[in-house]
C-alpha positions, -999 to +999 in steps of 0.1 A: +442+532-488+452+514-521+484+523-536+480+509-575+498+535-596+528+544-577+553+574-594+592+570-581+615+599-582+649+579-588+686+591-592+717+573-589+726+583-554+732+560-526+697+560-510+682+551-544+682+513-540+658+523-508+637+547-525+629+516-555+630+484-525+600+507-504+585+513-536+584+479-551+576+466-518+542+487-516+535+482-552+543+438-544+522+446-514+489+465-537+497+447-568+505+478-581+524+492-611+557+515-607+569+543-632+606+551-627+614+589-632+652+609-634+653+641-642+682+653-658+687+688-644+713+716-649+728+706-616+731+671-628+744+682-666+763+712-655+767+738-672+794+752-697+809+784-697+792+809-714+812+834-726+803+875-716+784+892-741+811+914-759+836+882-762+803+862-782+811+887-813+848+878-807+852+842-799+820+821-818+839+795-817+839+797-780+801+795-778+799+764-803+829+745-783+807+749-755+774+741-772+790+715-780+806+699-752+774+702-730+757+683-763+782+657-755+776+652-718+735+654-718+739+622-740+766+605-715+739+612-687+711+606-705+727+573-717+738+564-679+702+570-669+688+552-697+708+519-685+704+519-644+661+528-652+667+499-675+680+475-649+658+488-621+624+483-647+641+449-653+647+437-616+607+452-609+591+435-638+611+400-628+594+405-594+558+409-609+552+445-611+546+461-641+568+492-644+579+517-666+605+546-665+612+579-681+637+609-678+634+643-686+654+675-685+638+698-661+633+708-624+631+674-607+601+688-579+580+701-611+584+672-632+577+645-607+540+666-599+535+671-634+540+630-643+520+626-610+490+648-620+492+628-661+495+596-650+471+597-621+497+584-595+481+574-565+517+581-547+551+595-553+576+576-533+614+598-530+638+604-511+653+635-491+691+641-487+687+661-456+699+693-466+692+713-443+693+755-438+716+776-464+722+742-483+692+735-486+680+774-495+708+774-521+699+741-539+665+734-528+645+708-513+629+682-545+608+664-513+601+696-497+583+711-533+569+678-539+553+673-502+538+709-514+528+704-549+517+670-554+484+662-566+486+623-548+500+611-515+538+613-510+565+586-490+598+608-486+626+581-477+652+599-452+689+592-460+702+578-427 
């Protein structure tokens, strides 16, 4: 099987630069193309404080401070993710392989199957932290919903 369209699910942990080196290495290997994707979700953004109903009458000011503040760090993160996609399209394209790279805000699982299914991906290449039992149950598995969801082949890269 032929690997030409190849969709990798990319953050800035530390088994990132093995989730891109497999990648490019299969694309290299199927002169393939790569499109990079981060999602920026609310676990990555966080979330302000939101203020209990009664005290939004009271303290509006509260609610725009927040607004606010989380308007401020969604462009810090989206800017950081903007710049390491950036160099790792850069380091892929100087290689040979055409790539492109995207972020949205969203559910990482569902938006890697969703650029999957519109961009025809032959495989998503990830990784998988490891989490494992209530850790996993309480923040959820991205490789587990992908390796359920995806509409291509998957390559989850174990952290070691």
């Amino acid at each position: 099987m032929s690997f030409k369209k190849i969709l990798v699910g990319i953050d800035n942990s530390q088994l990132c630069n093995s989730v891109f080196t497999q990648a490019l290495e299969l694309a290299q290997m199927n002169k393939g193309s790569l499109m990079l994707l981060h999602c920026l979700s609310s676990e990555t953004v966080g979330e302000p404080p939101v203020p209990m109903s009664f005290e939004m009458s009271v303290y509006p000011e509260m609610m725009n401070a927040a607004y606010e503040a989380n308007q401020v760090l969604m462009q810090q993160k989206t800017t950081e993710a903007r710049t390491w996609l950036q160099s790792y399209c850069d380091t892929a394209t100087s290689q040979g392989v055409p790539t492109n790279f995207d972020y949205q805000v969203g559910n990482p699982g569902h938006s890697l199957c969703t650029v999957a299914r519109s961009w025809d991906a032959d495989l998503i290449v990830l990784g998988r932290r490891g989490l494992t039992g209530l850790a996993e149950a309480m923040l959820g598995s991205v490789s587990n919903y992908v390796l359920h969801h995806a509409p291509c082949s998957v390559l989850v890269i174990q952290q070691g």
